[in-house]
C-alpha positions as CSV (number, residue, x, y, z in Angstrom):
1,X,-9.1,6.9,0.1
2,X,-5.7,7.3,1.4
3,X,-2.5,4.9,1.8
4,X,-2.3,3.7,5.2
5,X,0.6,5.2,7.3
6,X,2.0,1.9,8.1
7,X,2.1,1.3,4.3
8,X,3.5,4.4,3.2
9,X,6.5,4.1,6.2
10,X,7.6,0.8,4.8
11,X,7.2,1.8,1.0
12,X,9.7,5.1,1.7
13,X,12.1,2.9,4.3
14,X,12.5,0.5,1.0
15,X,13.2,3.6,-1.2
16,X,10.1,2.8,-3.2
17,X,8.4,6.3,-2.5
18,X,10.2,9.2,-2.1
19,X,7.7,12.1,-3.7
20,X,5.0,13.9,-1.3
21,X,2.5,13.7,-3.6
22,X,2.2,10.0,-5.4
23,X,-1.7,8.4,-6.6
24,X,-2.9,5.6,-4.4
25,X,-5.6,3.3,-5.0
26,X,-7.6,0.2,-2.7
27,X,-7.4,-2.9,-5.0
28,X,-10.4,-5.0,-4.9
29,X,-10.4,-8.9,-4.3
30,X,-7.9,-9.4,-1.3
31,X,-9.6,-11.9,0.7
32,X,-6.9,-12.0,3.5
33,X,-5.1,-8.4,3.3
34,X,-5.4,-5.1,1.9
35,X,-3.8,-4.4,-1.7
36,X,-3.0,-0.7,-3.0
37,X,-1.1,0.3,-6.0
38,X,1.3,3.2,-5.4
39,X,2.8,5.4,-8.0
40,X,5.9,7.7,-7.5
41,X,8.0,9.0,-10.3
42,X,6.4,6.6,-13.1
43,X,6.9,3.6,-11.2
44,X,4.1,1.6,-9.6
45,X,4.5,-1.1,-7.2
46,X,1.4,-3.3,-5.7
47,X,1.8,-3.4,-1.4
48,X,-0.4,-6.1,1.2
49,X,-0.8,-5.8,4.2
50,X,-2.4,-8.4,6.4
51,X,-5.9,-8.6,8.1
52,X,-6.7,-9.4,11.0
53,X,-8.1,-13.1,11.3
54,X,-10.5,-13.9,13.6
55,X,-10.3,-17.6,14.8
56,X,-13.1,-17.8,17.0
């Protein structure tokens, strides 16, 4: 499975991923977002992003 784009933009504008290649892995258990760990350069950093809600 592979980090999505929107993740990996905002990881590299923060400086937090700077390599091309870097392991990424879906975290299981988010109820309301998406949570990958990212690893670049021996540092690993957890990132959300939100789900959609449906209100209806």
């Amino acid at each position: 499975m592979s980090l999505p784009l929107e993740i990996e933009s905002a990881l590299r504008e923060a400086g937090l991923l700077r390599g091309a290649n870097y392991p990424a892995a879906s975290l299981p258990g988010g109820v309301s977002c998406d949570i990958w760990r990212v690893g670049d350069d021996g540092c690993q950093v957890a990132a959300m992003r939100p789900l959609a809600q449906n209100l209806s």
